[in-house]
C-alpha positions in Angstrom: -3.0 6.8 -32.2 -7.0 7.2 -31.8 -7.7 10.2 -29.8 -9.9 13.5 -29.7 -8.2 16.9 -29.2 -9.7 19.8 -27.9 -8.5 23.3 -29.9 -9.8 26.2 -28.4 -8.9 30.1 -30.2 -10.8 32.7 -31.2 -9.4 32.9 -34.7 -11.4 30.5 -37.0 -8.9 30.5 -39.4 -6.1 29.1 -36.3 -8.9 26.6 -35.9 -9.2 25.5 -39.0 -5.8 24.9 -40.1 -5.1 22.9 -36.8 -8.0 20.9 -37.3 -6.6 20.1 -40.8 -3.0 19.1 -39.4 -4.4 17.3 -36.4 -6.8 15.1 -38.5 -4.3 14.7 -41.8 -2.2 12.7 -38.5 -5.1 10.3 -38.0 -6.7 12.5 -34.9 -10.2 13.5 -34.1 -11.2 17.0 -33.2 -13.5 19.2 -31.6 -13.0 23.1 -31.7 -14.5 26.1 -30.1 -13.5 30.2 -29.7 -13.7 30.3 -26.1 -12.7 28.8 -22.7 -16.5 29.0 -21.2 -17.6 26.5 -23.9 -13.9 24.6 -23.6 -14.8 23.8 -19.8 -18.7 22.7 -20.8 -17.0 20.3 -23.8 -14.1 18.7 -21.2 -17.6 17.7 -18.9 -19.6 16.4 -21.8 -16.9 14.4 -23.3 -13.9 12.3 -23.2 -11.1 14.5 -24.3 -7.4 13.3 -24.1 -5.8 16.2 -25.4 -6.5 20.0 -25.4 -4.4 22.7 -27.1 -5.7 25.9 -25.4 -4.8 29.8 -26.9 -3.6 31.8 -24.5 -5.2 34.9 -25.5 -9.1 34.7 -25.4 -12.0 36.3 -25.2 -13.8 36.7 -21.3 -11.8 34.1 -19.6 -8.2 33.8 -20.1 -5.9 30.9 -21.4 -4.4 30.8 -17.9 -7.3 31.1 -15.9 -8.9 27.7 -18.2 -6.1 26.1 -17.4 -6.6 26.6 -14.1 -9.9 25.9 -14.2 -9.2 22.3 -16.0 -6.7 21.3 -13.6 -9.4 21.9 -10.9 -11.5 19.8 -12.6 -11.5 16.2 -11.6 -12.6 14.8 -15.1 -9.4 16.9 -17.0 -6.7 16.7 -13.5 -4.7 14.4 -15.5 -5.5 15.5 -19.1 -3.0 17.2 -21.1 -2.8 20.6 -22.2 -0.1 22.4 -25.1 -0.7 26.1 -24.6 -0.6 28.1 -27.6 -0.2 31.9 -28.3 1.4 34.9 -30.7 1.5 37.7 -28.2 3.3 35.4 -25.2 6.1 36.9 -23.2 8.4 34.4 -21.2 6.6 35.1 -17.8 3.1 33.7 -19.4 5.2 30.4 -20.7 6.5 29.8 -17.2 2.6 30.7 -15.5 1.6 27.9 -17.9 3.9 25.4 -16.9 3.3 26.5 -13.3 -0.3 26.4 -13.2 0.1 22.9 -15.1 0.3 23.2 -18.9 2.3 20.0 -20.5 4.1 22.2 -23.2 4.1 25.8 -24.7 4.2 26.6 -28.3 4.6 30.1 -30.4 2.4 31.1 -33.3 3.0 30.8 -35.9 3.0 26.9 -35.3 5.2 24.7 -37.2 3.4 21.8 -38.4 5.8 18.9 -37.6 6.6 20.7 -34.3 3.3 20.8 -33.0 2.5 17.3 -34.2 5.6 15.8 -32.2 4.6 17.6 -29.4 1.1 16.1 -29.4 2.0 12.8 -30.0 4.3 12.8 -27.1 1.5 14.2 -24.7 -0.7 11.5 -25.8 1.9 8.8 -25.1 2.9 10.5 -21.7 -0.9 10.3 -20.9 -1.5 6.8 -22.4 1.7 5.6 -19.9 -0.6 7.8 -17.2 -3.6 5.8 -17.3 -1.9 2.6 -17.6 -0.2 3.3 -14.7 -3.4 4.5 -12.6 -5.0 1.5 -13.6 -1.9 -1.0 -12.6 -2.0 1.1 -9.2 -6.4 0.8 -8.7 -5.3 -3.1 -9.5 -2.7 -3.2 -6.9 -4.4 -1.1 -4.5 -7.2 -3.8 -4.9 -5.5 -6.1 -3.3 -5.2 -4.1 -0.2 -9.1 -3.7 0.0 -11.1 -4.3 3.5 -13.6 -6.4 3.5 -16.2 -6.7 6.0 -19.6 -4.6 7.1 -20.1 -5.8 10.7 -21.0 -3.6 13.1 -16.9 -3.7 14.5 -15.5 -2.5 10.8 -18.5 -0.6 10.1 -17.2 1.7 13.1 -13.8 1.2 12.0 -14.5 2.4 8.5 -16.4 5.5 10.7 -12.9 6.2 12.5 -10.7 5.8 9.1 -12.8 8.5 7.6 -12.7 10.7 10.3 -8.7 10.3 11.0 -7.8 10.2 7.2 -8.0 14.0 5.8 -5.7 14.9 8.8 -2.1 15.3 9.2 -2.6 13.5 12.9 -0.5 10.5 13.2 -1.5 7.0 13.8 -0.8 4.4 15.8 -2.5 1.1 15.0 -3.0 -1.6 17.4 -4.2 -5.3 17.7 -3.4 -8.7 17.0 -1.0 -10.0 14.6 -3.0 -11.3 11.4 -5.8 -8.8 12.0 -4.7 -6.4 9.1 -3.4 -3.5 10.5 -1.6 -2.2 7.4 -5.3 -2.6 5.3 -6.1 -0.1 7.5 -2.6 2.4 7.0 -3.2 1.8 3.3 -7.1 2.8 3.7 -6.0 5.9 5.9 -3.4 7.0 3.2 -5.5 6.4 0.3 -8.1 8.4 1.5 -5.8 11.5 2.4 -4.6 14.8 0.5 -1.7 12.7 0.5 -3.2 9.8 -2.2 -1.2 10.7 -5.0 1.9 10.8 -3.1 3.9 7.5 -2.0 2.9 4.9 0.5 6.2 3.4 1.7 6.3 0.6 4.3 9.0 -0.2 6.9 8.7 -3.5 9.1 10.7 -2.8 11.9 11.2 -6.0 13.4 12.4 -7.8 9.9 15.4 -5.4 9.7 18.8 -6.3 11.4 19.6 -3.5 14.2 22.2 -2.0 12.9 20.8 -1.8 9.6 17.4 0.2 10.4 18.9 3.6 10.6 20.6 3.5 7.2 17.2 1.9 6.0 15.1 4.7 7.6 17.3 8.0 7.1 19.5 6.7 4.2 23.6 7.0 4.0 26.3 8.1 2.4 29.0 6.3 0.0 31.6 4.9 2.2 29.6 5.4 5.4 30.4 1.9 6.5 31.8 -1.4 5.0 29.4 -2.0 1.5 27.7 1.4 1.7 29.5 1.4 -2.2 26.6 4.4 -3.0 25.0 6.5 -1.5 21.3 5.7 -0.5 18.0 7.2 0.2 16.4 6.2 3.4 12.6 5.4 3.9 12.2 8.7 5.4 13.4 10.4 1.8 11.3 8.3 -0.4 8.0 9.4 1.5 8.3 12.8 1.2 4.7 14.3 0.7 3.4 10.6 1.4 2.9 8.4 4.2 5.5 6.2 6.4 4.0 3.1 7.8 6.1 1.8 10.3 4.9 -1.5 11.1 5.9 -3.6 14.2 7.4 -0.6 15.6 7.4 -2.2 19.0 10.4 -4.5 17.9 12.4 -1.0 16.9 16.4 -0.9 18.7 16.6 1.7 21.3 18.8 4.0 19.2 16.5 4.3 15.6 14.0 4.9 18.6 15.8 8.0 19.5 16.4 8.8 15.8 13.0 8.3 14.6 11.8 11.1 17.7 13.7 13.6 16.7 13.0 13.2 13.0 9.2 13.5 14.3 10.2 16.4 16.1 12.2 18.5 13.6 10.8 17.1 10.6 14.4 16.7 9.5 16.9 13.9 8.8 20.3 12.9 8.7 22.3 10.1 6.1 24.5 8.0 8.3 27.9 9.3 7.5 27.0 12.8 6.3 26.5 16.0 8.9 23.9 17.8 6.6 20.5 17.6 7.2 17.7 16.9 5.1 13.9 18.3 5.8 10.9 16.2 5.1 7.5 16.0 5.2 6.0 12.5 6.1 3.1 11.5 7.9 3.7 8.6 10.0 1.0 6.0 10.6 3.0 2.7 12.8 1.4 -0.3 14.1 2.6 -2.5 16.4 0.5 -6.1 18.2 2.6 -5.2 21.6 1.1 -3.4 24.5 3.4 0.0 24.0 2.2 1.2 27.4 3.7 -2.0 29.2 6.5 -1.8 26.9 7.1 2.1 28.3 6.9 1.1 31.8 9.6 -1.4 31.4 12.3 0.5 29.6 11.9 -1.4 26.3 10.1 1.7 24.7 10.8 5.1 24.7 7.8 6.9 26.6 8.3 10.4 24.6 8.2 8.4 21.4 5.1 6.7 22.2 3.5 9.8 22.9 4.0 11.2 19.7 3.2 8.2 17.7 -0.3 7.6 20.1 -2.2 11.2 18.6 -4.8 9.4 17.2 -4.8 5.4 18.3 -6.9 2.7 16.3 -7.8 -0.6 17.4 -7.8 -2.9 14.6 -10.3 -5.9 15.8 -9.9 -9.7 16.2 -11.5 -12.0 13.5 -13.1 -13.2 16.9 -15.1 -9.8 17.1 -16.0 -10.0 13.4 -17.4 -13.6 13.0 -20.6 -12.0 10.7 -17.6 -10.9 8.1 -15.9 -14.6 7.7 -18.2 -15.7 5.3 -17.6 -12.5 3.1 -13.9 -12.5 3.7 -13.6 -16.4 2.7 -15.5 -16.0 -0.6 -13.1 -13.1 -1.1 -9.7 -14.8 -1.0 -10.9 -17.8 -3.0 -12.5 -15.5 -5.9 -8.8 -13.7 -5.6 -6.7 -16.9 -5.4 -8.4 -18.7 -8.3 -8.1 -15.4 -10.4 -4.3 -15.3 -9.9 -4.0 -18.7 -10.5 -5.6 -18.9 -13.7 -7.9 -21.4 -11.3 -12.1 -21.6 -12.6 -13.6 -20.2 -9.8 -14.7 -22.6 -6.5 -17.5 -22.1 -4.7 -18.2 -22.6 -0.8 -21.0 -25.0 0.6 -23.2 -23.5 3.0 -22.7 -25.9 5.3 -18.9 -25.0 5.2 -19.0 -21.3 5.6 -20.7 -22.3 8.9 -18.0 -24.4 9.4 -15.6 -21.1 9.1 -17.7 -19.1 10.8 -17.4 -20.9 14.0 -13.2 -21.5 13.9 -11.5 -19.9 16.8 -9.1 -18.6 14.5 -6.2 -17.3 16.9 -4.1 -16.6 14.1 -7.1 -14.1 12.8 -7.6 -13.0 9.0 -4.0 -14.2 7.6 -4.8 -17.7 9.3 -8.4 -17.7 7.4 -6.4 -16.7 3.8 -4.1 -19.4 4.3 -6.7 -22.2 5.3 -8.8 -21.0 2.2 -5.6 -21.2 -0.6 -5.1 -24.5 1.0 -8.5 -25.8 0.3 -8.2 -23.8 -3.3 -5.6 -26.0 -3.8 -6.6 -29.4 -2.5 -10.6 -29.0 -2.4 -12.5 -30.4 -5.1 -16.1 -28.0 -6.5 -17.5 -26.6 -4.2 -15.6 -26.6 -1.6 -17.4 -28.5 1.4 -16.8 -29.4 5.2 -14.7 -32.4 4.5 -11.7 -30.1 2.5 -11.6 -28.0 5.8 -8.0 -29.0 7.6 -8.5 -29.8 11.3 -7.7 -27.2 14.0 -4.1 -28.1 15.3 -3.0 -27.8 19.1 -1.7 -23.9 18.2 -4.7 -23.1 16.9 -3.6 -23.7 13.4 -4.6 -26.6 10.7 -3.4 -29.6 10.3 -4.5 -32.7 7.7 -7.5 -34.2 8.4 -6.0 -37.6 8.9 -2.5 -36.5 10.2 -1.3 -38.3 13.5 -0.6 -36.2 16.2 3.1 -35.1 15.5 4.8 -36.1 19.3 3.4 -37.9 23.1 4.1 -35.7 26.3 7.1 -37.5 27.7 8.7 -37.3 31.5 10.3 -33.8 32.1 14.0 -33.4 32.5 13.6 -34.5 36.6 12.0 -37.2 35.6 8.4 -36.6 37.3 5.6 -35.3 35.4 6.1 -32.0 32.9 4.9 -29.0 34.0 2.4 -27.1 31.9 5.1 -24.5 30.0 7.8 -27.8 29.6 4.5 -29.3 27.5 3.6 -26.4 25.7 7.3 -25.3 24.7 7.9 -29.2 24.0 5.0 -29.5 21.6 5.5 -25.4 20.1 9.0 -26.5 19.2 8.0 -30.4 17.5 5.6 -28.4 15.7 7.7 -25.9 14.2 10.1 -28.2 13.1 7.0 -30.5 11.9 5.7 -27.5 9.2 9.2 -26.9 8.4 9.7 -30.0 6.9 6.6 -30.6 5.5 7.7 -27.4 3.3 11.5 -27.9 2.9 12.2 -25.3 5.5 11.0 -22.6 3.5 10.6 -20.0 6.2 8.4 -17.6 4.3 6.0 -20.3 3.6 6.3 -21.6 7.4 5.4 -18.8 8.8 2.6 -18.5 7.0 1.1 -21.9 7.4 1.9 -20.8 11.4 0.6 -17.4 11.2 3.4 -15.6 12.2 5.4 -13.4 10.9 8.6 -14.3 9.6 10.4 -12.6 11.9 8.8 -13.9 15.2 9.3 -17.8 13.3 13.5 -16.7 12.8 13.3 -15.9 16.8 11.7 -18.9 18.0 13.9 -21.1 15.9 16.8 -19.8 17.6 15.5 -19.5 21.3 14.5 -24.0 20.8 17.7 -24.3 19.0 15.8 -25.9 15.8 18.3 -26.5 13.3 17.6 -28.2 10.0 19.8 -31.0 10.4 18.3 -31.9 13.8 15.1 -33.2 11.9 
């Protein structure tokens, strides 16, 4: 394993002899006899391991290791504390203030060396998993520096280092859980975990055991018990997306979780205090949802401390351009795809698309072109705008003719519109085997609001 360690004692003979172990196991290492050079070498240089004497001249063991953890260059870097003089209380002050081990002089050779071998593999693990999480969080980036997300970016910065909560509004498709994830990313809370709930994909009686957990044998299948969202957030942040669509009763639940900061399992009486901040979003008007009995005004109240707007691709046109070449340099990477290019003829294309079904609609029409578009990309790959706003092949007939209403004069305007909303469903459903997932998101809808429709026209599969 190729890596530097840091020994730091005042003894030169201690030095020596660890320098001679460390390098006999195939280690480099840099040495010094006290902690105010330490803390200069840890700035200078890339050190992945430091084994730190407790006992030193001017500044303390403790009091370095303090000082590295403060540091954001060594936060993460191990340290193996070291000392002959150490009482019990100054092993567990290491581990407290952060120190990965503690050995006693004198060191035993094979000792020490497992220990440092297994720091270097815990931190190797580390950094492979920061880096699989800055990949990941990557894909949750914002894009866009119009004047609309410029002053969004203003309000994220603003809102993020405090505990307030959030509540998120705006279209569906706009990307309202870009913005929890930029919010919670740029919190104390980073490190901690980012846990999303969607409200409205989650049966009714099935959201409270998903948000506060339950207990073995709490109802028919509960064959373990189970953490709820609430649990697995602790420290983090608890994005509650379409909380409009939430049942009356988590409703209540959820308040007085906000309000105690405590929880209950369905099926246990003990409760269970956490600390979550809660960011929800929701593309309903809560105020009109208050006033007629569908929401719980004392819940909206505490979820509305801080509210964001999250704009319409319609308010954002000068960002299009920026967000198509985005999602086609992302889809051709993950699809092992040489990158396409855009025409500029067709980014003006983009740029003037209506785009109800905002920046979700624009990712799909641009992995469809990926797919089907030849290099570059030009106007002629872009599908035509359907009658919902969504596209539709180029040389596709329309999918149905407005026939004679049920009294057998001519429809009226919501007959039409339900008639054709309905033809077109079932159209995109079979042109992708009535994958739902995939449906909705040739629609741009969410899967959920696709599952209602289907059942308020009565679509059914073998209907087609």
């Amino acid at each position: 394993m190729s890596a530097t360690v840091l020994v730091v004692d005042d003894e030169k003979n201690i030095r020596r002899a660890l320098r001679m172990v460390l390098e006999g196991g195939g280690l480099q290492v840099e040495d010094c006899a006290d902690a105010e050079t330490a803390l200069t070498l840890l700035q200078q240089r890339e050190i992945d391991l430091v084994i730190l004497d407790v006992k030193l001249p001017g500044m303390d063991g403790i009091e370095a290791l303090a000082a590295i953890r403060e540091m954001p260059e060594t936060r993460h870097t191990p340290v193996l504390m070291i000392s002959g003089h150490a009482s019990v209380s100054d092993a567990m002050e290491a581990v407290r203030r952060g120190a990965t081990d503690f050995l006693e002089k004198p060191i035993d050779r094979d000792l020490m060396m497992s220990r440092v071998h297994n720091a270097l593999r815990t931190r190797q693990l580390e950094r492979e998993v920061r880096r699989l999480r800055e990949d990941a969080e990557k894909r949750y980036e914002m894009v866009g520096d119009g004047p609309a997300m410029r002053a969004l970016y203003a309000q994220i910065e603003k809102i993020a280092p405090t505990p307030g909560r959030v509540l998120i509004t705006g279209e569906s498709g706009t990307g309202k859980e870009l913005i929890a994830r930029a919010i919670h990313r740029l919190s104390t809370r980073a490190e901690k975990p980012f846990v999303k709930v969607n409200c409205a994909a989650i049966p009714a009686e099935l959201i409270e055991s998903e948000l506060f957990g339950h207990e073995r044998g709490a109802f028919t299948g509960a064959a373990q018990r189970k953490r709820g969202m609430f649990e697995l957030a602790d420290k983090g942040t608890l994005f509650l997306d379409e909380i409009g669509d939430m049942s009356p009763s988590a409703q209540a639940k959820v308040l007085r979780a906000l309000q105690s900061g405590e929880i209950t399992r369905v099926g246990s009486e003990s409760t269970i205090s956490v600390d979550v901040r809660i960011i929800a979003a929701t593309n309903k008007d809560l105020e009109t949802e208050v006033a007629e009995g569908r929401f719980r005004e004392d819940l909206y109240f505490r979820l509305n401390v801080v509210p964001i707007r999250s704009p319409s691709l319609r308010e954002r046109k000068s960002d299009i351009p920026q967000l198509a070449q985005a999602f086609l340099r992302t889809f051709c990477r993950e699809n092992g795809m040489r990158e396409k290019t855009f025409t500029p003829e067709l980014l003006g294309a983009l740029t003037e698309r209506p785009w109800p079904g905002n920046v979700r609609e624009l990712k799909n029409v641009v992995e469809r072109m990926a797919i089907l578009g030849g290099d570059p990309l030009d106007v002629e790959d872009l599908p035509e705008v359907g009658r919902l706003g969504g596209a539709v092949p180029r040389d596709s007939e329309p999918p149905w003719t407005p026939g004679p209403s049920a009294s057998g004069g001519r429809k009226t305007l919501k007959e039409f519109r339900e008639e054709a909303e309905k033809k077109y469903i079932l159209e995109v459903l079979e042109e992708v085997g009535w994958n739902i997932s995939r449906a909705a998101s040739e629609l741009g809808v969410e899967r959920t609001n696709l599952h209602k429709k289907i059942r308020h026209y009565g679509i059914k599969r073998e209907s087609a």
